[in-house]
C-alpha positions in Angstrom: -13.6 12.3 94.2 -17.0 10.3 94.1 -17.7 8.4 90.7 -19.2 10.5 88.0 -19.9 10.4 84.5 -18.1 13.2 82.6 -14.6 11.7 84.3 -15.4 8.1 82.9 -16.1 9.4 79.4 -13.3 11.4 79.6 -10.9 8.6 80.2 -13.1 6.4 78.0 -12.1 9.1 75.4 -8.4 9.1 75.7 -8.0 5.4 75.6 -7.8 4.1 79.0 -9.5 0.8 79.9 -11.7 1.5 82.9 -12.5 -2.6 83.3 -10.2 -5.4 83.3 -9.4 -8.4 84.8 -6.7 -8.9 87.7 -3.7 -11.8 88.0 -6.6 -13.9 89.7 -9.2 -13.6 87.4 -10.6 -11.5 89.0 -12.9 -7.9 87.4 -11.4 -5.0 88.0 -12.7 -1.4 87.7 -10.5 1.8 87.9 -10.8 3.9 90.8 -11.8 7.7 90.4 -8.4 8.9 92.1 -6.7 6.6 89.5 -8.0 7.9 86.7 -7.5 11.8 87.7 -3.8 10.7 88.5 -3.5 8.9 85.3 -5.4 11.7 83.4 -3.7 14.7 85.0 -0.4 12.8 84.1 -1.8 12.7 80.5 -2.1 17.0 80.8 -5.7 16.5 80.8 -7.5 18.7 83.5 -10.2 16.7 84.9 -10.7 17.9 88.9 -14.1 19.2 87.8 -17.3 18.0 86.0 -16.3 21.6 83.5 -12.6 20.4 83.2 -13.5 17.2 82.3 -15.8 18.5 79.3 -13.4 21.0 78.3 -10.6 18.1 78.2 -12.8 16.3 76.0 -13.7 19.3 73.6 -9.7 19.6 73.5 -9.3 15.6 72.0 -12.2 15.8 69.5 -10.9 19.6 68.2 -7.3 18.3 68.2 -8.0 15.0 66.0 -10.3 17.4 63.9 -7.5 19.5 63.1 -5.6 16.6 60.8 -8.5 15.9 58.2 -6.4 12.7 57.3 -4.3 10.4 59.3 -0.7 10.3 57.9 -0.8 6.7 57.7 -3.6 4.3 57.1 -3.6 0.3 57.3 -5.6 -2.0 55.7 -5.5 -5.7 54.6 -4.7 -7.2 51.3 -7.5 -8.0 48.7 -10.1 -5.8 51.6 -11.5 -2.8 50.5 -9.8 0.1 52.3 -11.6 2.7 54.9 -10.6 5.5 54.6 -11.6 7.9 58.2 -12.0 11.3 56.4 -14.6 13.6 57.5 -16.0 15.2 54.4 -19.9 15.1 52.7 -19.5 14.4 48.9 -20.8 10.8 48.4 -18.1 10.3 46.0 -13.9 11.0 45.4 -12.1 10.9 42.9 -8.2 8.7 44.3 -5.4 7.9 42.5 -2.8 5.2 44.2 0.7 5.3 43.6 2.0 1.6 44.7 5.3 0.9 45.6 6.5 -0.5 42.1 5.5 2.5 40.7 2.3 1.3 39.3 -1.0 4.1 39.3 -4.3 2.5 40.4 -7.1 5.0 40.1 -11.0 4.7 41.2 -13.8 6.0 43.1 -14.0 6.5 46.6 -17.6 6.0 47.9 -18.9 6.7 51.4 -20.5 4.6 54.0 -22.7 4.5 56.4 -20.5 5.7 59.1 -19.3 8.6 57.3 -15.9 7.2 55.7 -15.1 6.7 52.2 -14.0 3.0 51.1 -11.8 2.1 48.2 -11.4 -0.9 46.1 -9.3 -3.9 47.4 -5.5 -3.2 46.9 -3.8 -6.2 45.9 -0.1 -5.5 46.4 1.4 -5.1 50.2 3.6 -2.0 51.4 3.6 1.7 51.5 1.6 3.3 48.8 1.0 7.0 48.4 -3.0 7.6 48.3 -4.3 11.1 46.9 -8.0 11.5 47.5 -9.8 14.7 46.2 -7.1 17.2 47.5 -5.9 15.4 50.5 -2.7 12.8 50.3 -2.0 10.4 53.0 0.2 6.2 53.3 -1.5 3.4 52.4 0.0 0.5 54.3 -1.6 -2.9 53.1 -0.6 -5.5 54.6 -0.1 -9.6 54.2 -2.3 -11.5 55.5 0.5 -12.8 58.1 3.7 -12.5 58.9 6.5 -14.3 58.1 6.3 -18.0 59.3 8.9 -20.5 60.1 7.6 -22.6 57.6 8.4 -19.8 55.0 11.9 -19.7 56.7 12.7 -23.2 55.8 11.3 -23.2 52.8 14.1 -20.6 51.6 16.8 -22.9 54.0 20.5 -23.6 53.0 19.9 -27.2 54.3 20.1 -29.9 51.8 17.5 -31.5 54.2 14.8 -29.9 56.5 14.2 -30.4 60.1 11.4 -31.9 61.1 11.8 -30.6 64.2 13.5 -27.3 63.9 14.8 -26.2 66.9 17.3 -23.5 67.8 18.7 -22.1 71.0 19.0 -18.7 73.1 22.0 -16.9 74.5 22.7 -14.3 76.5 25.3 -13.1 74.7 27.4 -11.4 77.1 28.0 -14.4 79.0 29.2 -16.6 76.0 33.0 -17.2 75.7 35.2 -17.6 72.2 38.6 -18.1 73.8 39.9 -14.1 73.1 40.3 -12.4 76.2 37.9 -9.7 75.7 35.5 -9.4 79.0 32.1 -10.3 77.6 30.6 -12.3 74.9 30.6 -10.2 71.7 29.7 -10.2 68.0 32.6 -12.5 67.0 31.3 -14.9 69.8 27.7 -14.7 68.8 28.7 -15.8 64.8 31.2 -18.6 66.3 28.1 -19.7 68.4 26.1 -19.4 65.3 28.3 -21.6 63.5 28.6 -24.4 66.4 24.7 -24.3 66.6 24.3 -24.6 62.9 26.5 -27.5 63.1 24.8 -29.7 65.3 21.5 -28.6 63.5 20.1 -26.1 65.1 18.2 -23.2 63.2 18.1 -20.4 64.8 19.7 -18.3 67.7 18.0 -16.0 70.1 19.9 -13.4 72.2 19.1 -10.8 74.5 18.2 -7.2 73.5 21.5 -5.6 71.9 19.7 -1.6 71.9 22.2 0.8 73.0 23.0 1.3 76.4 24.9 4.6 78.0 28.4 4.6 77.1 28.9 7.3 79.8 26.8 5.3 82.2 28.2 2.1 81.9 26.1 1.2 85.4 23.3 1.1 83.8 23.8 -2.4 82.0 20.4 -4.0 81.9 19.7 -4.6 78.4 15.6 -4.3 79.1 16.3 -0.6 80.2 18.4 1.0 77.1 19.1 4.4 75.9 18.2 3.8 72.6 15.6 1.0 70.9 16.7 2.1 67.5 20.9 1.7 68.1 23.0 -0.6 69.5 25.7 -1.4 72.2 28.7 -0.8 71.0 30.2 -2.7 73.9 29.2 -5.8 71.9 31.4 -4.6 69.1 34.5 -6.8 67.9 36.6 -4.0 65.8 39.3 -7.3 65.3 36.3 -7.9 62.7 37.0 -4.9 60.8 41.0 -3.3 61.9 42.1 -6.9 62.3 43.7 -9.1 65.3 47.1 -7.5 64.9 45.4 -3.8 65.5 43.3 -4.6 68.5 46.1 -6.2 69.6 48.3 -3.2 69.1 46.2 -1.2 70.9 45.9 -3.5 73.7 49.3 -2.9 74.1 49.7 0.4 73.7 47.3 1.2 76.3 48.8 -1.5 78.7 45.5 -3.2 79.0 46.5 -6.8 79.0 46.2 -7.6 82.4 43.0 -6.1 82.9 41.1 -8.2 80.4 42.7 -11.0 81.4 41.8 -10.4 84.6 38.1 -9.7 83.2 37.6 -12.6 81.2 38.8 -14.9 84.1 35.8 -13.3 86.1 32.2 -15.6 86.3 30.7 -12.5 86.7 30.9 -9.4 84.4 32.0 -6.1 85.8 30.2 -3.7 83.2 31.9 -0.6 84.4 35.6 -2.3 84.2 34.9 -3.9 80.8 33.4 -1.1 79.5 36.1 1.3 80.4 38.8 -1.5 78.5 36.5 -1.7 75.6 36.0 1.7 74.6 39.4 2.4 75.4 40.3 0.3 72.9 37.6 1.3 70.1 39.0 5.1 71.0 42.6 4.1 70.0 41.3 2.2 67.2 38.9 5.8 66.0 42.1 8.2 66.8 44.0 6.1 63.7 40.8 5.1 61.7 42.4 6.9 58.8 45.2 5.3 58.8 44.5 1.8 59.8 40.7 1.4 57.7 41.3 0.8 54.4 39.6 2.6 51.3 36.7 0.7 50.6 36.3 0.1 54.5 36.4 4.2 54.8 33.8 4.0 51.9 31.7 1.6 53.8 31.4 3.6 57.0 30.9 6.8 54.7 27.9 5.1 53.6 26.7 3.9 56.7 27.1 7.7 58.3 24.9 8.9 55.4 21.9 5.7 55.6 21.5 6.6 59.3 20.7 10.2 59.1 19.1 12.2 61.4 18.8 9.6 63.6 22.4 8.6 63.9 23.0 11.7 64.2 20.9 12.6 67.0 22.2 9.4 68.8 26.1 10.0 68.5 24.9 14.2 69.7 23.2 12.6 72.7 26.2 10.4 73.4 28.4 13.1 73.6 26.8 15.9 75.2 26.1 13.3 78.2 30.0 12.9 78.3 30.6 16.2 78.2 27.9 17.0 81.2 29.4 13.8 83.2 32.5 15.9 82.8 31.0 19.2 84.1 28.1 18.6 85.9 27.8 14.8 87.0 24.4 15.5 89.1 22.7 16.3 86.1 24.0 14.6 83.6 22.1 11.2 83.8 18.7 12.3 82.2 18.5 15.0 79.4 15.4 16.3 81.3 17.7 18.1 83.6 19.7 19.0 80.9 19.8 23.0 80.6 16.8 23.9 78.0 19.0 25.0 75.1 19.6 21.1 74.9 17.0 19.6 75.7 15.7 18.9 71.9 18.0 17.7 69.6 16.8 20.1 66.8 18.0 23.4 69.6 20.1 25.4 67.4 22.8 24.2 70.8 23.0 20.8 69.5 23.2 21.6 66.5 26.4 24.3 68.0 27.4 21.3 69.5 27.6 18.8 66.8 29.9 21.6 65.0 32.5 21.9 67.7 32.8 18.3 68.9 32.5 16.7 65.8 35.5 14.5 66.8 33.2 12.9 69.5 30.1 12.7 67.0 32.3 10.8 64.7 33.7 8.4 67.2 29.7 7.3 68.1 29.1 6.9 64.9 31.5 5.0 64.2 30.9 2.5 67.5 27.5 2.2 65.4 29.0 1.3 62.5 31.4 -1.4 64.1 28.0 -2.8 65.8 26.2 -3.0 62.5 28.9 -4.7 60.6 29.6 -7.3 63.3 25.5 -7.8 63.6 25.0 -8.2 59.8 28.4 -11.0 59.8 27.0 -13.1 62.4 23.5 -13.6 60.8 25.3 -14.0 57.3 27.5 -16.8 59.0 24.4 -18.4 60.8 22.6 -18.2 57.2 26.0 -19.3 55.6 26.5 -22.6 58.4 22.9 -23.8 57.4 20.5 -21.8 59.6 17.0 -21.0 58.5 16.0 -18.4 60.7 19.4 -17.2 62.2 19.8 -14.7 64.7 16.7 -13.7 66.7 17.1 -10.1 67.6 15.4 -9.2 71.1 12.6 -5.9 71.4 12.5 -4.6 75.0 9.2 -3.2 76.0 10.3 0.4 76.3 13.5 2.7 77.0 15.0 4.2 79.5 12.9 8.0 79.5 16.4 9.6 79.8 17.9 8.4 77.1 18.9 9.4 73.8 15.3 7.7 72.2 13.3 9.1 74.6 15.2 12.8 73.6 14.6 12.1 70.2 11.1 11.1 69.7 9.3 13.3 72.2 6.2 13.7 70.2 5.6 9.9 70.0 7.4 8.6 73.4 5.1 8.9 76.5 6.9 11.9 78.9 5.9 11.6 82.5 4.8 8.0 82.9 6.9 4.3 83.3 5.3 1.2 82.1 4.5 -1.8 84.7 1.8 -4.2 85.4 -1.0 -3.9 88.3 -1.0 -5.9 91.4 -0.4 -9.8 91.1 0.2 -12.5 92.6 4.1 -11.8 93.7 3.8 -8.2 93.5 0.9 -7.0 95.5 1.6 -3.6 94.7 1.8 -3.7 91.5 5.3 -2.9 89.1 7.0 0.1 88.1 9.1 -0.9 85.3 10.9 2.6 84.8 11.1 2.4 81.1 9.1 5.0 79.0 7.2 3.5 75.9 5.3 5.1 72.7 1.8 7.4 72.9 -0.7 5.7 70.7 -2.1 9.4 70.1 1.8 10.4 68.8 2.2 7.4 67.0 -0.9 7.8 64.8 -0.3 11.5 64.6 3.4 11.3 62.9 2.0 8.0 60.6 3.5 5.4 63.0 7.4 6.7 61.7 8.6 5.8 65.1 7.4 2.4 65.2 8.4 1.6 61.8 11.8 2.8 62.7 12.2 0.8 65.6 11.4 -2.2 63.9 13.7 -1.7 60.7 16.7 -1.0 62.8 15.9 -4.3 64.9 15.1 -6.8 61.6 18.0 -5.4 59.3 20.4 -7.8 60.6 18.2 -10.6 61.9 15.6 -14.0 60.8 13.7 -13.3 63.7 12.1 -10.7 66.3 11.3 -11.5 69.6 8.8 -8.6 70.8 9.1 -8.1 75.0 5.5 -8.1 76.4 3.7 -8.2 73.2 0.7 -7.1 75.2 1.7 -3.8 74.7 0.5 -3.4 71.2 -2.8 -3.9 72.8 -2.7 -2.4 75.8 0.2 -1.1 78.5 -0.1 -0.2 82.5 0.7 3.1 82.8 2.1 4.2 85.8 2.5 7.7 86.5 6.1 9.9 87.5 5.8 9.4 91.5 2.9 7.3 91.9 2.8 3.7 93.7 2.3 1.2 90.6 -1.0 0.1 92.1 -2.8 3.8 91.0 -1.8 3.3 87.4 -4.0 2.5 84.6 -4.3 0.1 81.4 -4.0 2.3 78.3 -5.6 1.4 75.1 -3.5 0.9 71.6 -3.8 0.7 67.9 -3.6 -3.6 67.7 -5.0 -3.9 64.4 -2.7 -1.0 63.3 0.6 -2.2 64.8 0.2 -6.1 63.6 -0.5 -4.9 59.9 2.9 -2.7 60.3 4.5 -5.7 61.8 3.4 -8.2 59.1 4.9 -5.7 56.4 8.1 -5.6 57.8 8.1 -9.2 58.9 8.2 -10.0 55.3 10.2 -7.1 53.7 12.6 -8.8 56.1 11.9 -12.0 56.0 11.9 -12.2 59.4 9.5 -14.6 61.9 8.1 -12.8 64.8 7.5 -14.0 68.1 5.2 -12.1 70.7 6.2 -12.8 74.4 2.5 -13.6 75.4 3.2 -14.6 79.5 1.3 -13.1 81.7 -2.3 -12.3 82.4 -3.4 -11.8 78.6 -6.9 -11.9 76.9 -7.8 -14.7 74.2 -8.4 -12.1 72.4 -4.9 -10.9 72.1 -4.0 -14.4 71.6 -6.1 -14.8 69.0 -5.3 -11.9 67.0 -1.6 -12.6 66.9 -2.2 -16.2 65.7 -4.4 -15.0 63.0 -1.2 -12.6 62.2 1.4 -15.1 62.1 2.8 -13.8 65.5 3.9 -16.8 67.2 3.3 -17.0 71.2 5.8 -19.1 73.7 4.7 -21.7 75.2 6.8 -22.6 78.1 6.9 -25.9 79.6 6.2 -24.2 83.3 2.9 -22.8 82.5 1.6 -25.3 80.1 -0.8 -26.8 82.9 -4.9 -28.0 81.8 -7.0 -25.4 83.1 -9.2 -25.3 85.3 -13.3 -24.8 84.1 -13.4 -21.5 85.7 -10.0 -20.4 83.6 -12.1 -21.7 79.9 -15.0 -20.1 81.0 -13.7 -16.7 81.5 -11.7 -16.7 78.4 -8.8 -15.2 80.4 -5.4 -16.7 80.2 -4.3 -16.5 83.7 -1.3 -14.8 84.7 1.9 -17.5 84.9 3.5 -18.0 88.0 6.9 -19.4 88.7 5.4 -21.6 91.8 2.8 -22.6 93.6 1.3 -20.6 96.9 0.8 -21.9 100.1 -3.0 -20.7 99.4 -3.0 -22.5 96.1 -2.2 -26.5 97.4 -4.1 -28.0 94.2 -0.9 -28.8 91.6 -2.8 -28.2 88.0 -1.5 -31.1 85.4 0.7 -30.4 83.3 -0.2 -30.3 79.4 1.8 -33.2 77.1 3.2 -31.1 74.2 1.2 -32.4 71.4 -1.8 -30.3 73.2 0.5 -27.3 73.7 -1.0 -24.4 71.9 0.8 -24.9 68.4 1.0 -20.8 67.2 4.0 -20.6 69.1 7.6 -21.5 69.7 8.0 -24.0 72.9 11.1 -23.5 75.5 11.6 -25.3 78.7 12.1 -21.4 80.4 12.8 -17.7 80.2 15.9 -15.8 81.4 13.2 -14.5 84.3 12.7 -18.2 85.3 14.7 -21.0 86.6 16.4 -23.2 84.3 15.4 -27.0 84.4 18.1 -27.9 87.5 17.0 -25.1 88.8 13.7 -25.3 89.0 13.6 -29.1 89.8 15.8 -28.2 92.4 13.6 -25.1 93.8 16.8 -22.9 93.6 14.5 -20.3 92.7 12.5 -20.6 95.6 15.7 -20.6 97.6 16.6 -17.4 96.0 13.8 -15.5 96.8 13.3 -16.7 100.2 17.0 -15.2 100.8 16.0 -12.2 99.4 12.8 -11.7 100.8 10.8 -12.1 98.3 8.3 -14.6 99.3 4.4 -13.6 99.5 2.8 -12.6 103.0 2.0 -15.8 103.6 4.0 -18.0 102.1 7.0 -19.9 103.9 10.3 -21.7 101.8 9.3 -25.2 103.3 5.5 -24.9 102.2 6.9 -23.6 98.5 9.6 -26.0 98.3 7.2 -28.9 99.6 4.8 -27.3 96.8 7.2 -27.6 94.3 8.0 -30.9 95.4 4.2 -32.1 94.3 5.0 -30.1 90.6 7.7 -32.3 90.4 5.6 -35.5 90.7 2.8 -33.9 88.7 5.4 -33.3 85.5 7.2 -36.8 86.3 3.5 -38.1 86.3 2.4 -36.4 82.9 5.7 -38.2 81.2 5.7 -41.6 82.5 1.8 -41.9 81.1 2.8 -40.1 78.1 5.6 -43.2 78.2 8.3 -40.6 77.8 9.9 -41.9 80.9 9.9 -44.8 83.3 10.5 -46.0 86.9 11.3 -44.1 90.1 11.0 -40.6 90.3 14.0 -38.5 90.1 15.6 -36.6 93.4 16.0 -32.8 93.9 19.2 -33.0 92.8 19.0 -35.2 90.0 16.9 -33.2 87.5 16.1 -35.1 84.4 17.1 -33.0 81.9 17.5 -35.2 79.1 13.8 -37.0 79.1 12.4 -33.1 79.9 14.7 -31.7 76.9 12.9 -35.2 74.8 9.1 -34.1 76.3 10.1 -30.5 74.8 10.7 -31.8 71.5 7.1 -33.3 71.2 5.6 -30.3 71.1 4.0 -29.7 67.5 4.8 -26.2 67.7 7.2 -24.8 64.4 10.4 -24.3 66.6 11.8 -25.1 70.1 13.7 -23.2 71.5 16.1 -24.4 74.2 18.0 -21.7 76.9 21.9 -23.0 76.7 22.0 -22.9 80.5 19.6 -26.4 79.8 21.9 -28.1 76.9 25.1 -27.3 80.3 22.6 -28.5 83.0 23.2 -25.4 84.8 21.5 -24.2 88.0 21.5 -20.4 88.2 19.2 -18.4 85.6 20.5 -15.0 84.1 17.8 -12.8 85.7 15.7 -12.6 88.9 12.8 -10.0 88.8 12.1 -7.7 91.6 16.2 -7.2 91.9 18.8 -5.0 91.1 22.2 -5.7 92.6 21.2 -8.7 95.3 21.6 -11.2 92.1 23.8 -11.0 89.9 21.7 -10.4 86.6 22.5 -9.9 83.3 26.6 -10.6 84.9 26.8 -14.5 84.6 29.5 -16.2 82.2 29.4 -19.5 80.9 32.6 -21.5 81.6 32.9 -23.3 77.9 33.8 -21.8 74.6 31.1 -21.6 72.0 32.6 -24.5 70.0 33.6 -26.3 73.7 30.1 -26.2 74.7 28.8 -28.2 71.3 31.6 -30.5 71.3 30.9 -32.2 74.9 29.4 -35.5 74.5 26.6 -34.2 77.2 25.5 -31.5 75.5 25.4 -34.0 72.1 23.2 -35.9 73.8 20.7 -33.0 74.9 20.8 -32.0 71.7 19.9 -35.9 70.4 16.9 -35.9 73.1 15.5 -32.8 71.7 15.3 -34.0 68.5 14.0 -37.6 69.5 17.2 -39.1 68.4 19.3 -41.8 69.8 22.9 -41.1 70.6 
């Protein structure tokens, strides 16, 4: 198809960004056969110049339809716009706040057709009635939750000046019990030992529910559910007791296996997930028996605060047990489900629900185990002296056969994965196979989805990470069966999402931190500073840009090395000049740690696996690498955080970098603990699924081992600029 107008303004129309700017830099424009894949995809018929018009006719009579938006944001103390299409100059509203309170006033109309009320000078959800029409007010703070705020309210008798905290992944931690994987009980223990030797915080990896009848499917970037959790991660000691769990252990003759699971430096998910809910099932079977009253009350409760939603999870759970049972082909994705199923509000469900209510219970209560252990471990990181506590994880999207994706079809993009365009190590682009929200559903049901998602995520946490934070601006669609490459960027409601954020930051009092890596636009940047949203600098990227870089206004995309076509090292940044909205961290769990990056294991890794560009060799990379470690050797000695003779390949300096880290005048530092152990291997290498062994690595030490070791002590001493 040859460029033409009506296609453009049709795509223009439904949100996608036809211009952008690549991993290089570089202007971009989308190609015609791009934009009818992305907008056929989006059930908008656009083969002809007619089709195109007609598509277009469809959005403006479909957003005509709903007078008033469900929802509408606004900023504290600014008057409020209100988009309704109406031609009296003047409305009568009345606003019912939050506490109750009645504001009442005249709505006037601008130039631009809506009407504008008075500033509102209390955040939240208010309920706005204007002439015969109702709709949500959500005002919002002026920013979100800061550190600051967090230590302000700390238990500390005295503040950090350089608060600092550290991230897990949680299923490779150890607590001593043999259990198979790091769980709850482990993450409060950790908690505790991190609080002791003054850390504030705790970040772990995403903890959304997985598929307990798919216990394969383990990465926890690619869940079932963003608005559950794993029960695998569930300690029921916390709530039956050790002498139960160890009952039951017994009973079932399981023993040897998860001794034989713990003792493994890699996790087997299918094996420990088969012991684990083995033992939650025996525990369920005699809940009635073993819980006591006030226990049964709790979980009572908890049944009845999660609602539909529960509900629909625990019916999703076991109706995919049931079909793994009977027809195993099918069984993975609820989209090949027979139809009767395929919404949970089917009067078959709902059949379902009535004659397996057993099974409905027994998810349930997995959720309700997961809760309780969640909520303990950030009371007993609040209760050892954290400010923040645990930082809870948001993937960028869910698995479009899971039980989220079945339960929010109106609001979850059907048909299409999100991914990134061609870069640097991924000339065809990325297919991330995870399914994320429609900005055109989230507006239309008042942004219910969202707000859900990030309730469930801040009820037992100080802090949010959000995964590619770039999607609340914009996210690479890519659709059902197309190469990555023919996807496009689609447009979203920023100024909407960060006001909803900010509200719930606070009602939570919870920071939030944006994972801003990548190829992303100042502008982004800029917006989530002036929200409070803090960015991650990592010690990697943080190089002085080049002219060309500051004159674009473009943050280029990060890279974990060099390319033989790239021979000029950039400097690296000292700290103090690191941008300061931000938390700082020596690495990611998609990068190598500090051994191995000095090292170039990563580079090692990905030559093995093929991974290395067209044109790129592992001697040029490693001898590339090889210069980065003389440029960030270079940067400290004349920042006189070090002296003398360069360090070898095998000698990484992980103290003095760990002491450069702590100069960063950023609010927190946060440190991976495969840096305070000095390990080599990180948890995850992109672009693989079963030739590394992500998301399976154990740490060797106990929680409490690993802060008791006199190297870790002095890590930890470096850090925070103290002598040991």
């Amino acid at each position: 198809m040859s460029t033409n107008g009506p296609l453009r303004d049709l795509a223009e129309r439904a949100g996608l960004q036809l211009q952008w700017r690549d991993a290089w830099n570089r202007p971009q424009t989308l190609s015609d056969d791009a934009l009818h894949t992305v907008l056929t995809a989006l059930e908008l018929p656009c083969s002809t110049p007619g089709e195109c018009e007609a598509s277009r006719a469809w959005l403006a009579a479909d957003d005509a339809a709903h007078p008033l938006p469900p929802l509408i944001t606004a900023d504290l103390g600014q008057p409020v716009s209100v988009p309704w299409i109406h031609t009296m100059p003047q409305r009568p509203y009345r606003l019912t706040l939050e506490d109750g309170s009645i504001v009442e006033g005249i709505a006037h109309r601008k130039a631009n057709g809506e009407m504008e009320i008075a500033p509102v000078s209390q955040w939240g959800y208010h309920h706005l009635r204007l002439g015969d029409v109702e709709t949500t007010l959500a005002i919002a703070p002026p920013r979100c939750f800061g550190v600051a705020d967090a230590l302000a309210d700390s238990p500390r008798r005295v503040i950090a000046t350089r608060p600092w905290g550290l991230s897990v992944q949680l299923y490779g931690l150890r607590h001593g019990a043999s259990r198979g994987l790091g769980d709850l009980t482990t993450l409060a223990q950790c908690a505790e030992a991190a609080a002791q030797a003054g850390a504030d915080a705790v970040a772990i990896n995403p903890l959304h529910a997985g598929f307990s009848a798919l216990p394969g499917r383990y990465s926890p970037y690619a869940p079932s559910s963003r608005i559950l959790f794993n029960p695998l991660y569930a300690d029921p000691a916390h709530v039956f007791g050790d002498d139960a769990v160890a009952q039951a252990i017994a009973a079932l003759a399981l023993g040897s296996p998860f001794a034989d699971a713990e003792a493994r430096t890699e996790i087997d998910w299918t094996a420990v997930s088969a012991l684990r809910l083995a033992v939650l099932r025996w525990l369920w079977d005699r809940h009635d028996a073993l819980l006591t009253p006030s226990q049964q009350q709790a979980f009572s409760a908890f049944r009845a605060r999660g609602g539909k939603a529960l509900l629909a999870h625990a019916c999703f759970e076991a109706i995919q047990a049931d079909r793994m049972r009977e027809t195993p082909d099918t069984a993975a994705d609820w989209r090949q489900w027979p139809e009767t199923l395929r919404s949970p509000d089917a009067a078959a469900v709902t059949a379902f629900a009535a004659t397996h209510a057993d099974a409905i219970g027994f998810h349930t209560f997995l959720q309700w185990l997961t809760s309780e252990g969640l909520e303990s471990a950030q009371q007993c990181a609040r209760r050892s002296g954290m400010a923040i506590g645990v930082i809870a994880d948001l993937a960028v999207g869910t698995d479009p056969g899971g039980s989220h994706a079945w339960t929010r079809q109106s609001e979850i993009l059907n048909g299409f994965h999100a991914g990134a365009p061609p870069d640097l190590y991924n000339p065809l682009g990325q297919d991330w196979g995870v399914a994320v929200f429609s900005p055109r559903g989230l507006r239309r049901h008042g942004y219910a989805a969202l707000i859900e998602m990030l309730r469930a995520n801040l009820a037992h946490a100080g802090g949010l990470r959000i995964d590619h934070v770039l999607g609340l601006a914009r996210m690479w669609l890519v659709p059902a069966g197309a190469p990555a490459s023919q996807g496009a960027y689609l447009t979203y409601p920023l100024d909407d999402m960060l006001r909803l954020v900010a509200i719930e930051s606070w009602r939570h009092r919870a920071i939030i931190i944006g994972e801003n890596l990548g190829t992303v636009p100042e502008t982004l940047n800029a917006a989530l500073s002036a929200r409070g949203v803090l960015g991650i600098d990592v010690l990697w990227f943080e190089r002085k840009a080049s002219e060309e870089d500051e004159a674009e206004g473009e943050t280029p995309a990060a890279t974990e090395a060099p390319t033989a076509a790239e021979p000029v090292i950039a400097p690296f940044l000292p700290p103090d000049q690191w941008p300061t909205q931000a938390i700082a961290t020596t690495t990611t769990h998609d990068l190598p740690t500090i051994v191995g990056w000095w090292s170039g294991n990563d580079i090692r890794w990905r030559a093995r696996l093929h991974q290395l560009g067209e044109h790129d060799t592992e001697a040029a990379l490693l001898d590339a690498r090889a210069q980065e470690r003389g440029a960030l050797w270079q940067a400290m000695c004349e920042a006189n955080a070090v002296r003398g003779a360069q360090p070898g390949p095998d000698a990484a300096p992980v103290e003095a970098i760990l002491a450069w880290l702590g100069r960063a005048a950023t609010p927190l530092r946060l440190v991976p603990v495969e840096d305070l152990l000095a390990l080599r291997e990180q948890p995850n290498l992109p672009g693989t699924i079963d030739a590394h062994p992500n998301w399976q690595r154990r740490l060797d030490p106990t929680v409490r081992d690993t802060f008791s070791r006199n190297d870790v002590r002095g890590r930890i001493a470096a850090l925070r600029g103290e002598a040991i």
